[in-house]
C-alpha positions as semicolon CSV with decimal commas, in nm:
position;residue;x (nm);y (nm);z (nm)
1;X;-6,004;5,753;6,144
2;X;-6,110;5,415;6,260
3;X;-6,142;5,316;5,897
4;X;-5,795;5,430;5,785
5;X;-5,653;5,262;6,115
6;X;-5,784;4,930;6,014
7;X;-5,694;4,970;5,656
8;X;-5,315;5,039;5,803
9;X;-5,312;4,744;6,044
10;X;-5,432;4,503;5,752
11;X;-5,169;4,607;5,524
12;X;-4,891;4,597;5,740
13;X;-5,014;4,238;5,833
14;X;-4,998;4,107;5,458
15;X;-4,641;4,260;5,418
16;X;-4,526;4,117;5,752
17;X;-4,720;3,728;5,629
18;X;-4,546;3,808;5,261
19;X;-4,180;3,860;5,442
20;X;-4,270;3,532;5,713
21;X;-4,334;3,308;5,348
22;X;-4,037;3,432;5,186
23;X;-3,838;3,331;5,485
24;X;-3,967;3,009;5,484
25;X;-3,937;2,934;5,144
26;X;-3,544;3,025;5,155
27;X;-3,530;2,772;5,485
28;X;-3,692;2,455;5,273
29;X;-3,488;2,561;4,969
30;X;-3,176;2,511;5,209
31;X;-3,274;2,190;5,360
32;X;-3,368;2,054;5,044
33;X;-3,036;2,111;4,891
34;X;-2,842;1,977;5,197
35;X;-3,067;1,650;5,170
36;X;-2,977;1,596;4,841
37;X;-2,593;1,684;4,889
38;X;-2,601;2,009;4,679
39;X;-2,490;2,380;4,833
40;X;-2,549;2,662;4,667
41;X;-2,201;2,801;4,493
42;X;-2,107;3,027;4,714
43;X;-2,110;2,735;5,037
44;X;-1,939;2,515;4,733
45;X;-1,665;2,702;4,700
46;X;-1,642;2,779;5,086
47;X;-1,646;2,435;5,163
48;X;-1,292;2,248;5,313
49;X;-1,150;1,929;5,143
50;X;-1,211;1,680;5,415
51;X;-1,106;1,336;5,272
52;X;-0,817;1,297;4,951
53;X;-0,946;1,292;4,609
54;X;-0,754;1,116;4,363
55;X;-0,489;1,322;4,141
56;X;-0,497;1,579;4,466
57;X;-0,231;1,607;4,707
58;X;-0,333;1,662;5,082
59;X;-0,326;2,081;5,038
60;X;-0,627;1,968;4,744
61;X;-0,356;2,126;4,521
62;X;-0,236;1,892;4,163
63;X;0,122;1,811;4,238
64;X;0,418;1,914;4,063
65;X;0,469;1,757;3,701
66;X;0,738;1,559;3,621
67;X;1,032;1,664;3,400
68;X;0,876;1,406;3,173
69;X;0,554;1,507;3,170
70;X;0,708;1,901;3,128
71;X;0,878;1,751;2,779
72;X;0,547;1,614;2,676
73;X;0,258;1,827;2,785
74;X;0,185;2,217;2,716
75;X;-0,020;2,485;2,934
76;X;-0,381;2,461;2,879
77;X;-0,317;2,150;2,592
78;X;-0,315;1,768;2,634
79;X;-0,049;1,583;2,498
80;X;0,239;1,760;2,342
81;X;0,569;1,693;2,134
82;X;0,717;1,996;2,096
83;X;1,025;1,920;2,273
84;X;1,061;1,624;2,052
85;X;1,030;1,876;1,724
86;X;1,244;2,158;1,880
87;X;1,522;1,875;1,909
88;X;1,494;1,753;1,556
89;X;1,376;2,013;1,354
90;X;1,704;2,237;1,336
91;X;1,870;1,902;1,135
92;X;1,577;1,850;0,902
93;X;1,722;2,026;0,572
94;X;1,516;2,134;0,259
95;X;1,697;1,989;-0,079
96;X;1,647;2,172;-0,399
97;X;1,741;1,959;-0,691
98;X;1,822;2,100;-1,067
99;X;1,885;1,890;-1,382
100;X;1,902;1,937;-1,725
101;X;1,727;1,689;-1,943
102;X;1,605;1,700;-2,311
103;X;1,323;1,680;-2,455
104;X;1,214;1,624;-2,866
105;X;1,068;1,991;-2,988
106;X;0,660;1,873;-3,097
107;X;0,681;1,781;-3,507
108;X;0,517;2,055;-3,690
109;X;0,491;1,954;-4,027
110;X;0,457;2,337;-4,195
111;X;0,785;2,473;-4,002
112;X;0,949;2,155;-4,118
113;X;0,818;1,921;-4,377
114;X;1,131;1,634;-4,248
115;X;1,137;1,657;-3,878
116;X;0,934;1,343;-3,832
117;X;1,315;1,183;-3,943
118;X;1,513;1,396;-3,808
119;X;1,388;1,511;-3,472
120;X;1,533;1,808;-3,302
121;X;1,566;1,835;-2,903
122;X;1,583;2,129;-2,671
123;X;1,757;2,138;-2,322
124;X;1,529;2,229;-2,051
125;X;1,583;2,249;-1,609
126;X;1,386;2,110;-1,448
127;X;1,342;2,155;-1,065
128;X;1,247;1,935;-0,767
129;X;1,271;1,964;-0,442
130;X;1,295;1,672;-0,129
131;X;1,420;1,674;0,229
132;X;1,773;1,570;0,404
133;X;1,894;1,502;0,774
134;X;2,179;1,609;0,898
135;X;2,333;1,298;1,094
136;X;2,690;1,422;1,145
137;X;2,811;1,839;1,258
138;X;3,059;1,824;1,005
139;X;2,793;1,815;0,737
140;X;2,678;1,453;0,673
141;X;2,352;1,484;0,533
142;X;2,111;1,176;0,467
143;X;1,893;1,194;0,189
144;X;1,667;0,938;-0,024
145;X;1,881;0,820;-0,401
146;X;1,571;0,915;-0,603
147;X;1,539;1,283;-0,456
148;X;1,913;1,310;-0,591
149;X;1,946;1,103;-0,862
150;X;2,055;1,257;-1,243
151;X;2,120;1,567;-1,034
152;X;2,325;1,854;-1,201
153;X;2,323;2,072;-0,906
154;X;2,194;2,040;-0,519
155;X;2,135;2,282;-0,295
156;X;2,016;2,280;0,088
157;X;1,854;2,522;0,323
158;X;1,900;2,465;0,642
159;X;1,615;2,547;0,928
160;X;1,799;2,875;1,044
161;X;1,798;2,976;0,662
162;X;2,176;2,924;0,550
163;X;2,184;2,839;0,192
164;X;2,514;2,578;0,062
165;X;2,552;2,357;-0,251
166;X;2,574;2,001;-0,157
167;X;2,816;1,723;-0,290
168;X;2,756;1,369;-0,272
169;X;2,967;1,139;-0,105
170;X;2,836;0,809;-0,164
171;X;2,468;0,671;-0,277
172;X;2,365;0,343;-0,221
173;X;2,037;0,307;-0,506
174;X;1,932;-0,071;-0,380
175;X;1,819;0,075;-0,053
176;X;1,747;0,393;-0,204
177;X;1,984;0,551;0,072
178;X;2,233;0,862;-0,063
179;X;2,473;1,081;0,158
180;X;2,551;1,467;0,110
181;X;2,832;1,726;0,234
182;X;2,784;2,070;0,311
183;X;3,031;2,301;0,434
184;X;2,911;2,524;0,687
185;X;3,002;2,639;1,000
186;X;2,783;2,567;1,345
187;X;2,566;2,242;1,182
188;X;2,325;2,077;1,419
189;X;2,284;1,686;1,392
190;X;2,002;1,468;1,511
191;X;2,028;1,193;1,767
192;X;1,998;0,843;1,596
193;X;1,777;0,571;1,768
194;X;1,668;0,220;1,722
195;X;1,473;0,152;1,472
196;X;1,455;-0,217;1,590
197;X;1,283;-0,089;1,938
198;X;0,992;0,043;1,767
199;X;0,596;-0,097;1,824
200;X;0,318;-0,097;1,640
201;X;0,114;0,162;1,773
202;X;0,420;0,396;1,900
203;X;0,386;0,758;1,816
204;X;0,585;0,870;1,572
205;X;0,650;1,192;1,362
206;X;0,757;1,343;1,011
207;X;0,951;1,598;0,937
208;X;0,992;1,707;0,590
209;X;0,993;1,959;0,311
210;X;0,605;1,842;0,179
211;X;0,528;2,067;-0,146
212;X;0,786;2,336;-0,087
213;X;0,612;2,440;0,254
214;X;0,956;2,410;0,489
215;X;0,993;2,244;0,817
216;X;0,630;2,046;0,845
217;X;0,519;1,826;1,115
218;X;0,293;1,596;1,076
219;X;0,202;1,293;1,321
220;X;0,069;0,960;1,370
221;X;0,169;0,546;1,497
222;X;0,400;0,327;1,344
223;X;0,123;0,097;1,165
224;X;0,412;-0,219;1,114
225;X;0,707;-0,331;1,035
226;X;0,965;-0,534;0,854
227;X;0,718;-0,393;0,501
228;X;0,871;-0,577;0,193
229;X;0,827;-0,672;-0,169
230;X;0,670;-0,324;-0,241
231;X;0,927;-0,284;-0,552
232;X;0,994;0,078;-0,382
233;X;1,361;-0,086;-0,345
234;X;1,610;-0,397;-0,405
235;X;1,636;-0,431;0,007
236;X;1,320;-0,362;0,142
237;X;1,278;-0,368;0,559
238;X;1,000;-0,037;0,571
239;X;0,876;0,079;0,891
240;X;0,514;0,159;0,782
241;X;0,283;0,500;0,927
242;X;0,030;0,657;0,922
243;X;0,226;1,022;0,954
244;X;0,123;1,207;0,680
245;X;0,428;1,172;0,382
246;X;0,360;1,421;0,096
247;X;0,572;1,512;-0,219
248;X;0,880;1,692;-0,089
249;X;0,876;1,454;0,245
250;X;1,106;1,216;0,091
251;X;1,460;1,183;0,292
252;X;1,275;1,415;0,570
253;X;1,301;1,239;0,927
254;X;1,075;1,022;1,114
255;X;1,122;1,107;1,482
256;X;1,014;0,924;1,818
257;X;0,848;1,114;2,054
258;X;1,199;1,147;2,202
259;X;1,326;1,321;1,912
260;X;1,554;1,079;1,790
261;X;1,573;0,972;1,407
262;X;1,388;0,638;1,381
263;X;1,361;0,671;0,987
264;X;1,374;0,811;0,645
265;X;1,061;0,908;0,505
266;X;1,065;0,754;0,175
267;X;0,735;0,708;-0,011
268;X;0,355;0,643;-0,038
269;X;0,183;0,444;-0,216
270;X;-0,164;0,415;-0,413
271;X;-0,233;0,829;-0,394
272;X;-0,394;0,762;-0,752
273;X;-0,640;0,533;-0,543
274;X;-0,704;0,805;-0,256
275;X;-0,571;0,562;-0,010
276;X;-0,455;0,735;0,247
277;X;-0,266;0,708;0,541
278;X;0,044;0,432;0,410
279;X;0,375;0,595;0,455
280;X;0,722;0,371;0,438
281;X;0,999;0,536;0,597
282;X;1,371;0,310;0,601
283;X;1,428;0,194;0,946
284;X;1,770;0,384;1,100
285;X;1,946;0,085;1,194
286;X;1,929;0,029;0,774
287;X;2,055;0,423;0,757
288;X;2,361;0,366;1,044
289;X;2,485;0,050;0,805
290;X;2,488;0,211;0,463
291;X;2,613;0,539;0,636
292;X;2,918;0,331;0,769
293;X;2,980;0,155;0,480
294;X;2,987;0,509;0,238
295;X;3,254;0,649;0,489
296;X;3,443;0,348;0,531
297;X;3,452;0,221;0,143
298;X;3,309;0,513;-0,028
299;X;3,014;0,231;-0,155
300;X;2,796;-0,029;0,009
301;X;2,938;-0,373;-0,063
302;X;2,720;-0,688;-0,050
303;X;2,705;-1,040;-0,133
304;X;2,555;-1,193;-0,472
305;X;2,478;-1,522;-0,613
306;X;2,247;-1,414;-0,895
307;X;1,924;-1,568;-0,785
308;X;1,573;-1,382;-0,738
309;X;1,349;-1,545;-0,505
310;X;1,004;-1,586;-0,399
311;X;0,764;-1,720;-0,104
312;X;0,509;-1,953;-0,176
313;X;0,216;-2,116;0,036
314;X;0,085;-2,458;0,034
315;X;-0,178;-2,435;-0,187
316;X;0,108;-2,193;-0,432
317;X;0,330;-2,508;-0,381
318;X;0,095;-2,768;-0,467
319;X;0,006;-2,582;-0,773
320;X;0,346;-2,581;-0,885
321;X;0,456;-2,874;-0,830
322;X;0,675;-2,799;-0,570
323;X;0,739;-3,080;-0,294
324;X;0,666;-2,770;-0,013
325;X;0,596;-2,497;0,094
326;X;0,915;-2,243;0,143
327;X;1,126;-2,024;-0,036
328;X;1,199;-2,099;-0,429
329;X;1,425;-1,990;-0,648
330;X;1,267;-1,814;-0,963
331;X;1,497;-1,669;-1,147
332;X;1,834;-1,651;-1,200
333;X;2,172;-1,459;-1,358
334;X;2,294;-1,659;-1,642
335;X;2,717;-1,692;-1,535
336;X;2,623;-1,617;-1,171
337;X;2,786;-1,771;-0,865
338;X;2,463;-1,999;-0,818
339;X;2,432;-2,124;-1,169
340;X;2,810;-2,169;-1,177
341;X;2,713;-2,394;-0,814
342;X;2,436;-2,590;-0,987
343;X;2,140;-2,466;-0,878
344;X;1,844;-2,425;-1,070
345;X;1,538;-2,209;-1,145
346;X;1,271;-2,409;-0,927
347;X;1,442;-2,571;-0,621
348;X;1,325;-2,493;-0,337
349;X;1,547;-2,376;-0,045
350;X;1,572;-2,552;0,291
351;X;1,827;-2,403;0,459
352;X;2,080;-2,169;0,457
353;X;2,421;-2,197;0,654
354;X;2,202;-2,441;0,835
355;X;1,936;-2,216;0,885
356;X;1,583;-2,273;0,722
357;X;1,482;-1,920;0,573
358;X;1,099;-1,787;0,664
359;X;1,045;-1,617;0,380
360;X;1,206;-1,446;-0,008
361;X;1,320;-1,126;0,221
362;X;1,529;-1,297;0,441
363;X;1,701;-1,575;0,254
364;X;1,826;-1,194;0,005
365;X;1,942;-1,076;0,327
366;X;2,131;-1,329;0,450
367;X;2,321;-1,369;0,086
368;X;2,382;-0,965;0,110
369;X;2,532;-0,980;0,470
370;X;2,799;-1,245;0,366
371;X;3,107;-1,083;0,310
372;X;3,204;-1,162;-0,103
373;X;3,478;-1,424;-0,163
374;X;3,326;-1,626;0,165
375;X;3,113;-1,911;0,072
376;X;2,778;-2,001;0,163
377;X;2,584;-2,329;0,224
378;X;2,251;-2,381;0,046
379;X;2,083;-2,721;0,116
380;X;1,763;-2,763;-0,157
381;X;1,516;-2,963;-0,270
382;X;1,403;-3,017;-0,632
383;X;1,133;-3,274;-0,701
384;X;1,238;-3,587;-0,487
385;X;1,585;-3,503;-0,458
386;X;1,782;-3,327;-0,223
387;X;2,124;-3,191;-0,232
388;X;2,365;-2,925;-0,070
389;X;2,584;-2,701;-0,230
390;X;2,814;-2,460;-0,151
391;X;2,837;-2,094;-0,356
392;X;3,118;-1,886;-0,328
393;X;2,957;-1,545;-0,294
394;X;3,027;-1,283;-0,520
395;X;3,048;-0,882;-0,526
396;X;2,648;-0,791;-0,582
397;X;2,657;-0,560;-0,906
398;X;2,599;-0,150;-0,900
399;X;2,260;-0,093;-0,995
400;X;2,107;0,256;-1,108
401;X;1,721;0,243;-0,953
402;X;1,558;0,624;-1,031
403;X;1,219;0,650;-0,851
404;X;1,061;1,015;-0,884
């Protein structure tokens, strides 16, 4: 017995020294952790807020969002537009365009031994599709000239899914602008902004009809401004993005992140290339005029002196000949309003109206704003000799520009 007694009394002294370590190892875990400013997660979570933390209100609760950070933020995203999109969208319209063309039937000398001289056509449709915006509830639709152009009939689908043909109410091919009707009941219209308030870098997005897939949105900055002598157009003033613009985008909308129309997407260039990322869309304060002028005089009328210009550097001017830098005059209408005034291929333009011109884009400009029948004041320069002359503006011709 005095064997098994000590056997007894040893055990229950290791399991009594094993409980008196694991004690003490739980104590120095503790004190460790509260010297180095940790807590185990259930004293984390048990722990008051004691002093503000920044984006916390004094309850340690996030405070309310604003209504403008409701517009532009979603639960459990980051940044969101979808009120911008659910404001635009319903007056972003799908176009389907048909015409009927002809085309020479392929010479097949067995079937018929003299078609080669006297070839024989067959009428075909052919189908293509582009966007509109409705601008106006009673069915004012805006629309680029080359999705339209040659058209033999036009339909739209709206966003809710109505169907109506479309008629054309005025086009405008120089700033490849065109306006549609449709008669339906209940039309939506977007809000129209400022084209001229946009930044480089401001977020911007496209709403269009890109390869038949209905009511896209795509996204990205407005990359510049005031783009020109791209030969997408006579008047040129692009805003230029980085939005993705795909075939069936043209005439869509470009939207602010306020939902209001800031342009109409128009085209890309150098796909062949696999650039990517160079959009033009037509500034809206370019849409509002050539919108006003269709209603008012069922066309756009500008001024004309038959002259084509172009900007040239010092080094370009040296080369040349020319006596400066500036804006020269390189071609020009034979009969037209400037030759009649006696200017001349070559002279360089100092001012206009008293105004010196920066550059080719603006010194067209200024001759389309002048009303026809006014006259305008060109002072030049050619060689050593300078002159002023006054040209009494004319009507600017109708021109037919397809782009597809």
């Amino acid at each position: 017995m005095g064997k098994i007694s000590r056997a007894i009394t040893f055990l229950a002294g290791a399991v009594v020294g094993a409980l008196a370590l694991g004690f003490l190892a739980i104590a120095l875990r503790h004190d460790a952790l509260s010297l180095l400013g940790l807590r185990a997660p259930a004293e984390r979570s048990a722990a008051p807020v004691t002093a503000p933390v920044a984006g916390l209100d004094d309850t340690g609760m996030a405070p309310n969002p604003s209504s403008a950070d409701v517009a532009e933020s979603a639960p459990g995203s980051g940044a969101s537009y979808s009120a911008a999109v659910r404001l635009a969208a319903p007056a972003v319209a799908n176009i389907y365009v048909a015409r009927v063309v002809a085309e020479r039937v392929p010479y097949n000398f067995l079937q018929d031994p003299f078609g080669e001289f006297s070839p024989r056509y067959r009428r075909r449709v052919e189908q293509s599709l582009g966007s509109g915006v409705i601008v106006d509830p009673s069915g004012q639709i805006v629309t680029n000239h080359h999705v339209i152009a040659d058209a033999d009939q036009i339909q739209v689908q709206l966003a809710d899914g109505r169907v109506a043909e479309a008629t054309v109410v005025g086009r405008d091919p120089d700033t490849d602008l065109a306006l549609l009707r449709i008669d339906l009941p209940d039309l939506p219209s977007i809000r129209l902004g400022r084209s001229d308030a946009l930044a480089v870098g401001d977020i911007v997005l496209a709403i269009g009809n890109p390869i038949g897939l209905s009511q896209t949105v795509t996204q990205g900055i407005v990359s510049a401004t005031g783009r020109a002598q791209l030969g997408l157009a006579t008047y040129e003033n692009f805003i230029q993005t980085d939005a993705p613009i795909n075939v069936g985008n043209s005439g869509g909308a470009l939207i602010n992140s306020r939902g209001e129309l800031v342009g109409i997407n128009t085209a890309v260039i150098a796909k062949t290339l696999g650039v990517e990322g160079i959009g033009f869309a037509i500034p809206v304060n370019l849409v509002r005029g050539v919108i006003d002028e269709i209603n008012t005089r069922g066309r756009v009328v500008r001024g004309w002196i038959g002259i084509a210009t172009g900007t040239v550097d010092e080094a370009r001017a040296k080369s040349l000949g020319l006596p400066a830098a500036g804006v020269v005059i390189v071609r020009m209408t034979s009969n037209s309003p400037a030759q009649r005034a006696g200017l001349r291929p070559g002279d360089l333009i100092l001012t206009i109206d008293g105004k010196a011109p920066k550059d080719s884009r603006e010194v067209l400009l200024r001759i389309a704003d002048t009303t026809p029948g006014e006259p305008l004041k060109i002072e030049w320069q050619r060689g050593g000799e300078k002159g002023a002359t006054e040209v009494i503006v004319d009507e600017a011709p109708q021109q037919v520009r397809n782009r597809n």
